[in-house]
N, C-alpha and C positions, 0 to 999 in steps of 0.2 A: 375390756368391753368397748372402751371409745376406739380404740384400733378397729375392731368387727362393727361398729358403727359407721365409720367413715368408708369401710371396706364396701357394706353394702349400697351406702351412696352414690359410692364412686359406682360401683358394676353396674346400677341401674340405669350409668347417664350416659346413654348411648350416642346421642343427639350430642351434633357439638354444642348449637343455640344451648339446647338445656344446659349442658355440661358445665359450660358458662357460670352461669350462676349458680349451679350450685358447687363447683369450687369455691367461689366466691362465698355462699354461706360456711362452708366447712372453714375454711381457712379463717373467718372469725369467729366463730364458736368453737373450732376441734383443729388449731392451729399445730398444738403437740400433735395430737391423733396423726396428722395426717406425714407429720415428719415421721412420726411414729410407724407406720404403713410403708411409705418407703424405705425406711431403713430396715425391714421385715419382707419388703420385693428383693432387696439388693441381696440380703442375707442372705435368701433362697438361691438367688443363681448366682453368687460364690459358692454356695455350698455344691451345687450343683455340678458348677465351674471345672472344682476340685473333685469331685467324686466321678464324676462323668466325663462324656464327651466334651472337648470344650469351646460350644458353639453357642452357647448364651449368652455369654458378657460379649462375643465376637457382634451378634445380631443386636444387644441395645445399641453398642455402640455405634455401630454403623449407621444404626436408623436415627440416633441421637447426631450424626457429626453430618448427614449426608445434609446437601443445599436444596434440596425439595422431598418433599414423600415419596417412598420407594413402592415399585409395587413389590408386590410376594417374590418375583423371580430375580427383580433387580438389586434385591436385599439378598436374596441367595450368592449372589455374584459378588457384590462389594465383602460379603461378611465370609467369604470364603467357605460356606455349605458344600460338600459333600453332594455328587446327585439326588442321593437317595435318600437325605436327612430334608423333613418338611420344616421348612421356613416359617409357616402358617401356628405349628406346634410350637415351638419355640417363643413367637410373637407373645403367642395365649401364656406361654408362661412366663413371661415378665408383663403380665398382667399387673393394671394402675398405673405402671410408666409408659408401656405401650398399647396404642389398639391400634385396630384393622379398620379403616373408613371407604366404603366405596372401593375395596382393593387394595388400595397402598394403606402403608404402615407413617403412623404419625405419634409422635411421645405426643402422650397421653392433654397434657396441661402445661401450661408458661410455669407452675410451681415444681410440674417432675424436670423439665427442661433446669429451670434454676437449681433444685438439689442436685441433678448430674453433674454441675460446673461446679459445686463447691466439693462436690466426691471426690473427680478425678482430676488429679493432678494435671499442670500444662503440659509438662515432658514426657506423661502418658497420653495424651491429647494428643499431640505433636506427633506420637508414632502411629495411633491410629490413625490418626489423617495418610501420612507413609501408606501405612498396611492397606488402606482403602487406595491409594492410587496404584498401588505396585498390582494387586489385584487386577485392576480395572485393564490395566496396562494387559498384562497377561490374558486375560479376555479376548481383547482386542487382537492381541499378537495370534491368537490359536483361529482366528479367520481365515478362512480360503477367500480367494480374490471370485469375484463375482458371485458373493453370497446368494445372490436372489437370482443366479442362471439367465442373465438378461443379453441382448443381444450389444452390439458395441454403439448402436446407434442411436438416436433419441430415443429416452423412454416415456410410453406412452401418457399421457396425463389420466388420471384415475387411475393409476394401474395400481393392484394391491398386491402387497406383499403377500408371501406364501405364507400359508398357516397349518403349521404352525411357524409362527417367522423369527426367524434365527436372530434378528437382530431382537426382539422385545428385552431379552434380560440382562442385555448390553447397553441400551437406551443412556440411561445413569452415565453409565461407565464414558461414553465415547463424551459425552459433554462436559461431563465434570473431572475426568481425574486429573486436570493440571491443576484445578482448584487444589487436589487435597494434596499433590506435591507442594504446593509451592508452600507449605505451610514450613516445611521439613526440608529443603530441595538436594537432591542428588543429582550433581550435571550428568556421572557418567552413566547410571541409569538409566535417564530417559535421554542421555544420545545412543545410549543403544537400543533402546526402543523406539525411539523417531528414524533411524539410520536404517534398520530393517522393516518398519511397518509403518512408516509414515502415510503410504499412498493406501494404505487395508485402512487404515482409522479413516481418512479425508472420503475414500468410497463409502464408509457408513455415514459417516455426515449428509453426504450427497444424498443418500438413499433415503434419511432422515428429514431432509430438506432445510438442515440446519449447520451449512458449512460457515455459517459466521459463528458460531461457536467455535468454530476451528482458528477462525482468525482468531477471536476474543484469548482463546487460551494460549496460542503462540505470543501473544502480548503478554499477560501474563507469566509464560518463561521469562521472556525477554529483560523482562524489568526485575526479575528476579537473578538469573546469570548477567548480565551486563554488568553489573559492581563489582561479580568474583572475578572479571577476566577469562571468562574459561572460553578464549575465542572459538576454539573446536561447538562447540553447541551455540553458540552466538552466532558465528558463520550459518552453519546449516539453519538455523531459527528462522533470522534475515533469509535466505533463500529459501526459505519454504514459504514464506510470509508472500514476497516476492513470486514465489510461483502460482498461489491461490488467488489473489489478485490479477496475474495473469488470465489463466484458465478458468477462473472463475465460473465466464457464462456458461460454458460448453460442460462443468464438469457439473454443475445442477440441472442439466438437460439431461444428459448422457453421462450415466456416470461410467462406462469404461473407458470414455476419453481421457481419463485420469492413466490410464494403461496406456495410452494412444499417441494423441493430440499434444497430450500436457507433458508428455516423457519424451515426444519427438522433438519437438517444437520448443522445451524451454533451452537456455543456451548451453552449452558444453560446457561451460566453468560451474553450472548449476551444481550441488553440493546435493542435491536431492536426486537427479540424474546420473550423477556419478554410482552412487550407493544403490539406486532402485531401479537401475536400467534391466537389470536380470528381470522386472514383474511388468515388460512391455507383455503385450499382445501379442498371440506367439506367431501371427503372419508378418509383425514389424522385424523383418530379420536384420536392416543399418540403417543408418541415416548419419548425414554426413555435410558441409557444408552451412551446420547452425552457425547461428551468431557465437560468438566465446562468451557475451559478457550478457546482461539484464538489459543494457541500457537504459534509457529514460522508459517508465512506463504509466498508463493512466492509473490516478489514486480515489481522485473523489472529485466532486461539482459543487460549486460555491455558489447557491442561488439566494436570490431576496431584492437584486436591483431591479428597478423595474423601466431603465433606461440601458441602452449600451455601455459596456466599461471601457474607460479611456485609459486607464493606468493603476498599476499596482505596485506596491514597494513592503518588503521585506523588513520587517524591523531587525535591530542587528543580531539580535538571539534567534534569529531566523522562526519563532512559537508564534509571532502575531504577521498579517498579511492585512495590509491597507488596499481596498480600492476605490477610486475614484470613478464619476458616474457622471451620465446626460443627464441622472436623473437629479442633480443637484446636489447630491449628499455623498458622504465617505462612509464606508462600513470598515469597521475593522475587526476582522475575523481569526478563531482560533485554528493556527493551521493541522492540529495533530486531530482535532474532531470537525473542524471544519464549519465551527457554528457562529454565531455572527454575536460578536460580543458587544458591538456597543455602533449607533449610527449618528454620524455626526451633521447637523445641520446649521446653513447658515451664510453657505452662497446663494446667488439669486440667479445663479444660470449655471448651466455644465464645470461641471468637476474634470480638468483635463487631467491632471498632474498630482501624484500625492508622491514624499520622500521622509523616512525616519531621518530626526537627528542620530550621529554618532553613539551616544548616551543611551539609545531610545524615548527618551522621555517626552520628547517635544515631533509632533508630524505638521508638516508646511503641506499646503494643498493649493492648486493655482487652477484658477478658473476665467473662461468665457466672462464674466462679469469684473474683468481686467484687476483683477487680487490676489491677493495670494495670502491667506492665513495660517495662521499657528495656532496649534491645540494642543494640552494637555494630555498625553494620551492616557492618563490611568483616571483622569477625571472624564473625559472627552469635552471639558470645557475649552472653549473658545479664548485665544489667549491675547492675539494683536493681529490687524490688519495692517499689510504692508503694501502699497498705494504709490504708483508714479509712472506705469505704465499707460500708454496710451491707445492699446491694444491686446487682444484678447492674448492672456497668456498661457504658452503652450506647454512648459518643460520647465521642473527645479529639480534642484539640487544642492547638496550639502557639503560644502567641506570637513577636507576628512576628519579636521579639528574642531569641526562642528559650530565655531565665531560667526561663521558667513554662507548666506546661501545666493545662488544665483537664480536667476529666471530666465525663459526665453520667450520671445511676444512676436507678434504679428505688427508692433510697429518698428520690426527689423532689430532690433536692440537686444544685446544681453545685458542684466542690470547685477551687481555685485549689491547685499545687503549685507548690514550690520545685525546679526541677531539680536541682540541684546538692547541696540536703540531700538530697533526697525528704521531707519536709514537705510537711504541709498548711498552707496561710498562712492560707485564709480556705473557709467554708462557706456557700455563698448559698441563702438559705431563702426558699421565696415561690410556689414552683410546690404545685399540691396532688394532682398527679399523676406517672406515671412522667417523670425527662429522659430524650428520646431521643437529642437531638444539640445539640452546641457550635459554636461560630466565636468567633474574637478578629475585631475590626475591622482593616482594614491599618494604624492607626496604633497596633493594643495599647492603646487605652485605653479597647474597649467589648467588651462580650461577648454575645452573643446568645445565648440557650439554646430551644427546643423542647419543647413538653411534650404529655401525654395530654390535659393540663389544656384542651386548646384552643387552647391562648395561646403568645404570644411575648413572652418577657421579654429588654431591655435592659438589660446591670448596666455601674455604672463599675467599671471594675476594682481601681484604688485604693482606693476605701471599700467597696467590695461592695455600695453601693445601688441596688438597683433604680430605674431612672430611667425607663420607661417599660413597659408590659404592651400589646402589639397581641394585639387582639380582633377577629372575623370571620370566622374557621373555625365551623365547627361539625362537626369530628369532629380525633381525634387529628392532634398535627402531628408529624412523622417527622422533620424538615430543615430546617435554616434556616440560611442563609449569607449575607455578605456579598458584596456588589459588589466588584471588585478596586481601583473609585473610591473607594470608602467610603459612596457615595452611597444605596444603595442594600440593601434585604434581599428575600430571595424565601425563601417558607416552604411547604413540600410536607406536603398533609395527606390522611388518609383518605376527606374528602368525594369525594375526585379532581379535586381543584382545585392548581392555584399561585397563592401572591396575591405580588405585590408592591408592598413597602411603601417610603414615605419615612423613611429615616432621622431625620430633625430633626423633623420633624412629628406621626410614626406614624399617616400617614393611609397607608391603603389605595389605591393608584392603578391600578391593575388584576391583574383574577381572568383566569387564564388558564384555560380549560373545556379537554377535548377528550379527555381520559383517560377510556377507560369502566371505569376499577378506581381502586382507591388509589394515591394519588403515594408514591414511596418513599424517593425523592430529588432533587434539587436541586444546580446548580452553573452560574457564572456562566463565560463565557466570556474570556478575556482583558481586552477592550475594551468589557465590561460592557455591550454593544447586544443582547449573545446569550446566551440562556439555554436549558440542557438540564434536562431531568426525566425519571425514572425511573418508572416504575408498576406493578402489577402484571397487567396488559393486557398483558404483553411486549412492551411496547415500550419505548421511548427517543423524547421529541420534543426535537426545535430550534425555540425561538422568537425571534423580534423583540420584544426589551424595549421599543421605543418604540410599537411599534404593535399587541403583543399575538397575533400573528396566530401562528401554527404553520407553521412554514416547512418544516421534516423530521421524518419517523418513519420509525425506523431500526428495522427486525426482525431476530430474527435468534436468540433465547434460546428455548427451548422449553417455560422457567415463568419465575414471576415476576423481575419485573429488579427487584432491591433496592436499586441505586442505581447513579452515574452521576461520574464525577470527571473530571477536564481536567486535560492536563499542563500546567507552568508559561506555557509559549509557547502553548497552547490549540490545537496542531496535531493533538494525537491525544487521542481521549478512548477510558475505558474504563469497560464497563459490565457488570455482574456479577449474577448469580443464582442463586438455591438450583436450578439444573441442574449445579451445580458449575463453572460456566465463567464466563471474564473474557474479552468480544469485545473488541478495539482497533478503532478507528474514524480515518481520517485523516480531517483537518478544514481541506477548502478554504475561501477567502475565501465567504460564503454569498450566493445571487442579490440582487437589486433587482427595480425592477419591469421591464417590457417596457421604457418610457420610457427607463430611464435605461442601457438596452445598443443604442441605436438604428444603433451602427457596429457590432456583431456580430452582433445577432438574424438570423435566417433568414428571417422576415415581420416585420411589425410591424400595427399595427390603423390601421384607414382614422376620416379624423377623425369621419364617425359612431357610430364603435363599432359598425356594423352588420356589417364585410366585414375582409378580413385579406388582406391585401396579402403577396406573398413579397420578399425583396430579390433585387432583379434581378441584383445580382452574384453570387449564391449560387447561385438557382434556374435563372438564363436566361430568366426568362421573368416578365412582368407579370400576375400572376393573383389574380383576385380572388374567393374565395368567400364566398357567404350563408350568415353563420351563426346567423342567429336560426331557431330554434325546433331547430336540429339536434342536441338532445341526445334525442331518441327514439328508438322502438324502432330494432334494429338494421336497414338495409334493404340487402340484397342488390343489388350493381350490380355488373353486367358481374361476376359471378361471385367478388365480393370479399366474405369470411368472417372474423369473427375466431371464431375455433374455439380455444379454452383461451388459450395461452398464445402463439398464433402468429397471425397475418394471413396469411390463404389465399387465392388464386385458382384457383378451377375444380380444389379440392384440391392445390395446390402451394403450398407454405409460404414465403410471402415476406419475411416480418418478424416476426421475435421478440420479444413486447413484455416487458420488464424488471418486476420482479417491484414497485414503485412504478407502474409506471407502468399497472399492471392491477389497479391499487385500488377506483379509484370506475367510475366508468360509461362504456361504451367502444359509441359508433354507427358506423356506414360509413354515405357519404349522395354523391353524387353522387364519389366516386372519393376521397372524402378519409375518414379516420380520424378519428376525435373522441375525446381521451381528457379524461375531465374526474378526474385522478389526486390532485388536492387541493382541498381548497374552496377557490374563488375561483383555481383554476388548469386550464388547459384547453391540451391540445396538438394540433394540427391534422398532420397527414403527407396530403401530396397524392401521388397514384400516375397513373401516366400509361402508357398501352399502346400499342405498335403500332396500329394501325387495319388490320383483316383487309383 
């Protein structure tokens, strides 16, 4: 009788508000009863389970494990229903643990929710999560590409899906099923459902208007394979991660440029390109002439100063990123979300210079109010000022044994300090101009300094003798750093040049040109092959230390970029400007030449260097175009335009060209695109039409 009491309680409390409370009365008056009732729902659909179809226990569970209310179709999906079996039926009979609210399906109460977790076991748990994602997965995979029949070009804003719209009872599925793998995870699974239908899920996202769920859930792989080693799904993760990031803007406007834009355009080493180049656009018949590698690309924007940034520094776990400000204060920011975890005040004028200790634990900051302080960094208390300059100080730095830091100042002097007193040990005299900036060598026993003066002086650190003065600029030097080898110095000066020099020698081995403003800053890359510069052009380049050449220019600052720093592993760099912003940049492995990618490239050049060959596994087809003389005027064929930022036929937008790659000079000449987007780099896209 108390069972059939609590039964009609329950059926009557439609309303969640009401329902409320009166669970809450039943569970202290009819606390048995109401155990008593679910284990009298559950009974039923075991019994059911076993005698029947077995799509009962399939539907609590799904509805009980999913990360939000399902509606009726996207409970069909996860729980594996049959077309023609009603979801709605089912729901009604696991009636008291589930209802129907507004549509979607919700367990019943926090008390049916609790009896399910002490029911089922974790290792049963564990496989329905599995069975909800392998599901979802399959869903997904049985998509044709361009579900909603759209054209390649921007889609229209209000535009509605068709109805009845194919993606509604997927909805669930394309956002959540990494959730319910990752609970259980199988690499090779879902490398083989990422490797064939990577770009069909990221088009529903797009469509959905919810492609950061796509990032969100590739993170979650990531953190989940990265401990097994399974680098086969690790690689491709990292390069899908890497490509949505790229394409991002274009592929939430337009989502066939996911077919298009994003398939042409990302590099030939791409892992995502490799595998889904068969699901281009079926007028992209080659393209040839990509980059091989990701190179540096933009990440995220670091806002909250409200003066220009003068400096930033990397702590040595490379997680935290110091900047320094006009605006007086250091912020020190978390660089994986980018949030601003703690602001430190306490100068009374501009913040030029901020440098981690070795250890991390201690950040020195040197400012216009001729100081230079230490701070606690897990406290962000202030710890000791160090005091003797007599001019505004520009540039610190820390040895690599972390005892001593140096400074550079404007009353011509670099000062050596004692950390631990705050003393000054020694005063290096010699420059006849403002120092802008310091470096220790990696082994602390040389020190480089920068000056107005033109020049770059080498002191031993032990005696404070000047051992050497490189001469060659001819206008202020702003920067000068060491190689991570030790081999090596690179010096950024206002001619708008970078020289790099021999260490042992101090001969000059090569001037890097290509900045049309002053260089601001300077920093080597990890593996000392790769070097970035700052300038005030707004830009940021990447070059090739041995061969001098400018490999990337990276925009993105809206004034001057006043310098340029790498985190320890030289995966992200960040780069900063009086706009008051610090951009993050993730830093792929960077290209080669054509040559040496000759099992990925898309073409490659015919042994005269006159003609450009496609790879026939890529393209389907052996085709060879003349490309001598084809960088002229633009010529109209068979109705193909590059019109701003897009590639047109007979006005229909077929290809979105990336904001690099519509740098330099861009022809159309017999059905193929010409971009010649860097010097001495030139990319070909071949388009192929029906025949009327």
């Amino acid at each position: 009788m108390r069972t059939r009491n609590v039964a009609l309680i329950l059926q009557d409390s439609e309303l969640h508000e009401e329902a409320e409370g009166r669970y809450r009365n039943i569970e202290e008056s009819h606390g048995g009863g109401l155990l008593e009732l679910y284990d009298c729902v559950m009974a039923g659909i075991e019994e059911r389970h076993i005698k029947g179809p077995k799509y009962w226990k399939d539907v609590l569970l799904a509805a009980w494990l999913a990360y939000r209310p399902l509606s009726l179709s996207e409970l069909a999906v996860v729980a594996g229903l049959p077309p023609n079996t009603s979801p709605e039926t089912i729901v009604e009979g696991c009636g008291f643990i589930l209802v129907i609210r507004n549509g979607t399906v919700h367990v019943a109460h926090r008390s049916a929710k609790d009896y399910l977790e002490k029911t089922f076991h974790q290792t049963e748990v564990a496989q329905w999560h599995v069975a909800i994602g392998s599901r979802s997965m399959d869903a997904i995979s049985r998509l044709k590409q361009n579900i909603y029949g759209l054209k390649a070009g921007v889609r229209p804003k209000g535009t509605s899906p068709p109805d009845p719209d194919p993606l509604a009872p997927i909805v669930y599925s394309c956002v959540f099923w990494a959730d319910h793998l990752s609970v259980r995870f199988n690499h090779d699974t879902v490398f083989a459902f990422l490797k064939d239908h990577f770009l069909r899920w990221i088009e529903c996202l797009s469509l959905l208007g919810n492609i950061t769920a796509g990032i969100q859930s590739i993170k979650k792989l990531l953190r989940v394979a990265r401990p097994s080693a399974n680098f086969q799904l690790v690689e491709f993760l990292e390069d899908a991660e890497l490509l949505i990031h790229t394409h991002r803007s274009i592929m939430e406007r337009a989502p066939l440029q996911i077919y298009s834009s994003a398939l042409v355009f990302s590099p030939t080493t791409s892992k995502v390109k490799q595998h889904q180049w068969k699901e281009r656009l079926p007028f992209i018949s080659a393209a040839t002439g990509i980059r091989g590698n990701w190179g540096a690309l933009y990440w995220q924007t670091l806002r909250g100063h409200s003066g220009g940034i003068s400096e930033v520094a990397f702590s040595p776990g490379g997680k935290t990123l110091a900047s320094a400000s006009e605006d007086e204060t250091i912020r020190l920011w978390d660089v994986e979300t980018g949030t601003c975890k703690q602001t430190l005040q306490g100068h009374t004028h501009y913040v030029n210079g901020v440098a981690f200790s070795p250890d991390g634990r201690t950040l020195a900051s040197a400012s216009h109010d001729m100081t230079i302080r230490l701070w606690d960094v897990e406290t962000g208390i202030y710890q000791q000022m160090l005091q003797g300059h007599s001019g505004i100080v520009w540039g610190i730095a820390f040895s690599p044994d972390g005892t001593r830091l140096t400074s550079a100042s404007s009353d011509k002097t670099v000062r050596l300090w004692d950390i631990e007193t705050g003393t000054c040990q020694q005063t290096l005299q010699g420059h006849s101009g403002i120092v802008w900036g310091v470096d220790f060598s990696p082994d602390g026993r040389r020190l480089v300094s920068a000056s107005e003066d033109k020049t770059v002086r080498l002191w031993d650190v032990e005696t404070g003798i000047c051992q050497r003065t490189l001469q060659g600029h001819g206008d202020d030097i702003y920067k000068a750093a060491f190689s991570p080898d030790g081999r090596m110095l690179t010096s950024a000066s206002d001619e708008k040049t970078v020289r790099l020099w021999d260490v042992e020698t101090g001969t000059c081995q090569q001037t890097l040109q290509g900045h049309s403003s002053c260089v601001t800053g300077v920093a080597f890359l990890l593996d000392s092959r790769t070097l970035t510069s700052a300038s005030s052009d707004k830009t940021v380049r990447l070059w090739d230390v041995e061969t001098g050449t400018c490999q990337q220019i990276l925009r993105g600052h809206s004034q001057h970029v006043d310098g340029v720093a790498s985190s320890p592993d030289s995966r992200t760099l960040a780069s900063f400007s009086s706009d008051r912003t610090v951009l993050l940049w993730k830093v792929a492995t960077f290209w080669e030449t054509l040559e040496g990618h000759n099992d990925h490239i898309f073409g490659a050049a015919s042994p005269n260097g006159r003609q450009l060959q496609t790879d026939q596994g890529l393209s389907n087809t052996n085709l060879y175009l003349d490309v001598a003389g084809i960088s002229g005027t633009q010529r109209p064929v068979d109705g193909i335009l590059v019109d701003g930022d897009w590639v047109t036929r007979d006005g229909e937008k077929l290809l979105w060209l990336p904001d690099d790659y519509r740098a330099g000079h861009i022809s159309v000449r017999d059905h193929t695109l010409v971009l010649d987007y860097t010097p001495g780099q030139t990319a070909f896209v071949q388009f192929a039409f029906p025949t009327q």
